[in-house]
Backbone as a chain_set.jsonl record, in Angstrom:
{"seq": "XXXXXXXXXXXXXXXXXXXXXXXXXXXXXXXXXXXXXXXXXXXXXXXXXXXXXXXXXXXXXXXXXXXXXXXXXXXXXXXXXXXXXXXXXXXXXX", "coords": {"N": [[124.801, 68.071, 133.919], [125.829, 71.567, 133.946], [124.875, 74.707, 135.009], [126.287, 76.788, 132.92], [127.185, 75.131, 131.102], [124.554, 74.633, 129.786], [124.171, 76.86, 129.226], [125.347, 77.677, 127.185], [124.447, 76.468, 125.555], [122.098, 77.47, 124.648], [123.149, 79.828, 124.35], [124.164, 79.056, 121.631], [121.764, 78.045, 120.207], [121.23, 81.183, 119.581], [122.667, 82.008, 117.967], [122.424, 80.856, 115.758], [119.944, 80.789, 115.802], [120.23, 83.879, 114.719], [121.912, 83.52, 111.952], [120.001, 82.284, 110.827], [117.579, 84.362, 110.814], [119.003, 86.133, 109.46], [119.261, 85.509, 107.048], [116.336, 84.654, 106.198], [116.141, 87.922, 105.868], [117.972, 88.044, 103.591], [116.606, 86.479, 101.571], [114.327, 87.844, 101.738], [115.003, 90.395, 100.121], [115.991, 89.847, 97.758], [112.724, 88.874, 97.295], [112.098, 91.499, 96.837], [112.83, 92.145, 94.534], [111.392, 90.602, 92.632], [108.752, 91.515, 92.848], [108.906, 93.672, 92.251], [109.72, 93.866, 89.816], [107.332, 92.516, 88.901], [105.705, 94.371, 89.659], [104.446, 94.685, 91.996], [102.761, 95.306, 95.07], [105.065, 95.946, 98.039], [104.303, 95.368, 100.571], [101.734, 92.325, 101.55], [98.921, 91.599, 102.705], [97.409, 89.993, 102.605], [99.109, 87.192, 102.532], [100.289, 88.223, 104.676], [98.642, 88.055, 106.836], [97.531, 85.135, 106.481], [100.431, 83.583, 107.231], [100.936, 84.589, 109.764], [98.577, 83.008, 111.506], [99.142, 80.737, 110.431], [101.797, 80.438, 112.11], [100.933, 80.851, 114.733], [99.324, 78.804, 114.834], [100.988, 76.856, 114.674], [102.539, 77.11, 117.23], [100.655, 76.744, 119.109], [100.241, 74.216, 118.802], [103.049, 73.617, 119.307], [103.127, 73.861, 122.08], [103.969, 76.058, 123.007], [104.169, 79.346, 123.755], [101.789, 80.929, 121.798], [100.844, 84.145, 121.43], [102.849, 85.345, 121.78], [104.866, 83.926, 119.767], [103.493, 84.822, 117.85], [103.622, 87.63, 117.882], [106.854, 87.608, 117.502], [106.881, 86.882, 114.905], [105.486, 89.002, 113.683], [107.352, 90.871, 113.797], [109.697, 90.12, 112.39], [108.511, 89.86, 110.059], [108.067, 92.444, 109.689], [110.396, 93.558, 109.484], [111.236, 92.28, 106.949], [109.79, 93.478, 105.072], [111.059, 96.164, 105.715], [113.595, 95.393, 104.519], [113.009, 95.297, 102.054], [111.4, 97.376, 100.719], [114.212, 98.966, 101.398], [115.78, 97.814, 99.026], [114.749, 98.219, 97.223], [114.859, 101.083, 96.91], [112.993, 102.357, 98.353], [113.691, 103.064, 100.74], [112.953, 102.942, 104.216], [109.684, 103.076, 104.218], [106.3, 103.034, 104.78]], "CA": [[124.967, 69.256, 133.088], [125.735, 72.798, 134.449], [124.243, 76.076, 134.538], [127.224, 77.098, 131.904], [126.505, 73.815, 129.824], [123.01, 74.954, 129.6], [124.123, 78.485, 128.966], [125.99, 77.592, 126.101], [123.361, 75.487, 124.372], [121.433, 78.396, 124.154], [124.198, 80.723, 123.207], [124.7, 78.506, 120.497], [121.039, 77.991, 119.734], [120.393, 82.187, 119.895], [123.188, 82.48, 116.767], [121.843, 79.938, 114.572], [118.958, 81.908, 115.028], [120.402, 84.742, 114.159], [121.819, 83.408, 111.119], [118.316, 81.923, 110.277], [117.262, 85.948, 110.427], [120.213, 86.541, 108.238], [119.112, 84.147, 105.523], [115.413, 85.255, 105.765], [116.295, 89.607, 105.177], [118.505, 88.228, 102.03], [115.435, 85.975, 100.648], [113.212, 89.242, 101.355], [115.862, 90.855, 99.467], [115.071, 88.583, 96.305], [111.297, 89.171, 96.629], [111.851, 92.826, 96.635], [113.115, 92.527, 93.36], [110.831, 90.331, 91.859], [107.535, 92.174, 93.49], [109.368, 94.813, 91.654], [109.275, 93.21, 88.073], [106.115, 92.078, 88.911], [104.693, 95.899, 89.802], [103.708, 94.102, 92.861], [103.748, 96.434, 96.204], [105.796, 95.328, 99.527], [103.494, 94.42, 101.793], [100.908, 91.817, 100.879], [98.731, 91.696, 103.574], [96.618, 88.4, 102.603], [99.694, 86.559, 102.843], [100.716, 87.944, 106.183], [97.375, 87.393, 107.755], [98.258, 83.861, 106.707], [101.409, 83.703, 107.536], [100.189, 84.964, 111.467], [98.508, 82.293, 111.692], [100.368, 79.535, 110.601], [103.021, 80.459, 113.072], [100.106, 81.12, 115.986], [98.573, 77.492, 114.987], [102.163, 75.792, 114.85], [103.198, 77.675, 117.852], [99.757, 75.949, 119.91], [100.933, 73.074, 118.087], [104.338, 72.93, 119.873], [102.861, 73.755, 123.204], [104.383, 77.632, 123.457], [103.095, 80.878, 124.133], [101.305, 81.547, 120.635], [100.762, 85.103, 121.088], [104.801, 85.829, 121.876], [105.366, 83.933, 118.643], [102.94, 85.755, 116.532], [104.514, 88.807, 118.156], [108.731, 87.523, 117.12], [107.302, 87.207, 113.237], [105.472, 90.491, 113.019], [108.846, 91.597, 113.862], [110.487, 89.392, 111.454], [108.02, 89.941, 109.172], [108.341, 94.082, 109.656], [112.203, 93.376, 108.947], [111.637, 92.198, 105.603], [109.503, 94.637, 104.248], [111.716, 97.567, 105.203], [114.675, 95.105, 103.924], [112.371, 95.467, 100.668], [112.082, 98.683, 101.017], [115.527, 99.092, 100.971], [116.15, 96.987, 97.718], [113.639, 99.208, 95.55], [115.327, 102.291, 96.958], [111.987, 103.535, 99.052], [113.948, 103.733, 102.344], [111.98, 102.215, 105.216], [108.219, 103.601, 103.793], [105.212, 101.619, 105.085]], "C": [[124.916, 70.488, 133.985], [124.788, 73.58, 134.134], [124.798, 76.681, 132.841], [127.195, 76.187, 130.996], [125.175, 74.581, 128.753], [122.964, 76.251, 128.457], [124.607, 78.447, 127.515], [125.466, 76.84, 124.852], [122.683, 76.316, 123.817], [122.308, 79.565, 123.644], [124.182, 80.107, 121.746], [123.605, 78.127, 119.531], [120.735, 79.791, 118.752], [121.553, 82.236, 118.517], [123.017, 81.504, 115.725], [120.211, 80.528, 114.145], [119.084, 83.404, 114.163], [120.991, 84.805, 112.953], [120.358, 83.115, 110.259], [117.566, 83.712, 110.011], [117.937, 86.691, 109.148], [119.515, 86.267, 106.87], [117.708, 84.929, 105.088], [115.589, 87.047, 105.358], [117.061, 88.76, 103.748], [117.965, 87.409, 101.074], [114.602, 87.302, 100.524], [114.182, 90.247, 100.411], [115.763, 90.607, 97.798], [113.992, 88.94, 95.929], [111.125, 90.177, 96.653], [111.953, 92.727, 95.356], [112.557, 91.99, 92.202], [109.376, 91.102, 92.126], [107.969, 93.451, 92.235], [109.106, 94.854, 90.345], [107.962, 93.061, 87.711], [105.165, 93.741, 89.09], [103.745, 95.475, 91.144], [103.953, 95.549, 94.324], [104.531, 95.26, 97.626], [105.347, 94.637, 100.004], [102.025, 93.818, 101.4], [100.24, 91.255, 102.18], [97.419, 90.107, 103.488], [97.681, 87.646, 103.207], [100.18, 86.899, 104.069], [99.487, 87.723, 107.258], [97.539, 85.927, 107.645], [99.304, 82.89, 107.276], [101.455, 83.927, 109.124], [99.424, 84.08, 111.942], [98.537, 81.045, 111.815], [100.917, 79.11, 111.49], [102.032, 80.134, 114.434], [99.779, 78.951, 115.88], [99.983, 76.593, 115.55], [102.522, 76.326, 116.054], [102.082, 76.906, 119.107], [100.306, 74.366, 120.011], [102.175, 72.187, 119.136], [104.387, 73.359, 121.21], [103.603, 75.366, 123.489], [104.022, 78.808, 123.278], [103.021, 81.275, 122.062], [101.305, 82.939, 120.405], [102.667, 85.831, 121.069], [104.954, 85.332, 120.596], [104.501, 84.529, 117.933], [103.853, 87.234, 116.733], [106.253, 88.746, 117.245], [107.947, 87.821, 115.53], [106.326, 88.34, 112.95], [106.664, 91.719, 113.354], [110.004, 91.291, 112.562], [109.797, 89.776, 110.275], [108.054, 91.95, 108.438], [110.055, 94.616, 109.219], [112.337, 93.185, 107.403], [111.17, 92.492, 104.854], [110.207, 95.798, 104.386], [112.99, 97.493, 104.407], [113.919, 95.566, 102.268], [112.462, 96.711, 100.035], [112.907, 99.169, 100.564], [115.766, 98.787, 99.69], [115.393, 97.537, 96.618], [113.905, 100.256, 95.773], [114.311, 103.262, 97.473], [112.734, 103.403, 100.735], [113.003, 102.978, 103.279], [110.439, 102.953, 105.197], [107.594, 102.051, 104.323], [104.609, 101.112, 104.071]], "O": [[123.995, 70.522, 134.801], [123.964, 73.384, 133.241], [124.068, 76.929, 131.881], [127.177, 76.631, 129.848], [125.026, 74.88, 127.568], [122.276, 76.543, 127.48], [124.163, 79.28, 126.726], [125.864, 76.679, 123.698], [122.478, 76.218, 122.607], [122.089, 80.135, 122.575], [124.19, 80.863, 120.775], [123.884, 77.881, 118.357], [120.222, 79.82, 117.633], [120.86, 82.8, 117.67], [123.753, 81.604, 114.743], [119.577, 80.674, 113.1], [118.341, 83.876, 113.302], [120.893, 85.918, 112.436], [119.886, 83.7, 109.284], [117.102, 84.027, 108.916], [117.547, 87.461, 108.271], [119.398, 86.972, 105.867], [117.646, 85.633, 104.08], [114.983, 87.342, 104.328], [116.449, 89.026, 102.713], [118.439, 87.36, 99.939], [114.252, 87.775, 99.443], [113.421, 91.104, 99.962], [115.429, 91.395, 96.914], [113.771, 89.302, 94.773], [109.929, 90.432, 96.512], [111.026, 93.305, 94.79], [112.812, 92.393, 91.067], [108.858, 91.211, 91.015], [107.138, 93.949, 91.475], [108.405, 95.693, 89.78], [107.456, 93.334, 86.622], [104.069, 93.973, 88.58], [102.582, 95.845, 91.3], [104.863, 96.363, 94.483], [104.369, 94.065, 97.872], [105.627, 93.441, 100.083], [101.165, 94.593, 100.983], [100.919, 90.442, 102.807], [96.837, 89.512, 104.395], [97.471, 87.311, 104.373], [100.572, 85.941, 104.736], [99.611, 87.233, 108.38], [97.701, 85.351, 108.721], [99.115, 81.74, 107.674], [102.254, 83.172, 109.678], [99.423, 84.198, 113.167], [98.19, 80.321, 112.749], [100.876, 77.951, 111.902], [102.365, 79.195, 115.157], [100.029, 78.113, 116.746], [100.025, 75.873, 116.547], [103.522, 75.617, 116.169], [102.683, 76.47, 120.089], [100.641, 73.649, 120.954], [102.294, 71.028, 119.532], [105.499, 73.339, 121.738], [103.612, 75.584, 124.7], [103.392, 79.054, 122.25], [103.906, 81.713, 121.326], [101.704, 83.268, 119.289], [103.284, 86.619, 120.353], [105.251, 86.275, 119.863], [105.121, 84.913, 116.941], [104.576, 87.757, 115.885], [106.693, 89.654, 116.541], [108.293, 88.834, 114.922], [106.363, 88.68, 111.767], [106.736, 92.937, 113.19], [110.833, 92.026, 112.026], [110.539, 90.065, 109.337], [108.059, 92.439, 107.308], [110.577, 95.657, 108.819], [113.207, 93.7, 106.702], [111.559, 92.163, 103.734], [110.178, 96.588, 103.441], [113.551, 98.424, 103.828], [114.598, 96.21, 101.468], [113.234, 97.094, 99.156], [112.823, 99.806, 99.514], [116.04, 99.811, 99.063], [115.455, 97.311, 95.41], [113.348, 101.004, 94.969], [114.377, 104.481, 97.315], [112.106, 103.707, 101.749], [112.171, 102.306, 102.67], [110.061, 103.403, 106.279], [107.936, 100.869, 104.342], [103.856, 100.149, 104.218]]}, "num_chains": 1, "name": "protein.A"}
């Protein structure tokens, strides 16, 4: 296998992730609008303390830098509250 083999596995991995990103903003998209019905607010901060460590445990789990992945989903996770945000018409508010 090449360098360019290689290169292309991960090209091809890095847009399946980026659909996978896709998919999750237009589920957070969804729970804007039921949070909404519900009179619920955005950010529910039990469940992302949960949610942070899930990822951290599964991320020990699969032998790779835990704190880098807690880091990618409070990114991911900061994505789909301002997608929320968006979808209730407050603009990117914290």
């Amino acid at each position: 296998m090449t360098i360019e083999d290689i290169r292309a596995e991960i090209d091809a991995l890095d847009r399946e992730i980026i659909g996978l990103i896709a998919q999750r903003q237009a589920i957070a998209g969804r729970m804007a609008h039921e949070k909404y019905l519900a009179g619920l607010p955005v950010r529910d901060q039990k469940r992302r303390e949960a949610l942070l460590k899930q990822v951290f445990d599964t991320a020990v789990e699969q032998n790779i830098n835990p704190v880098m992945v807690r880091q990618i989903f409070e990114i991911l996770m900061d994505m789909s509250e301002e997608r929320q945000h968006e979808c209730i018409g407050e603009g990117n508010l914290p």
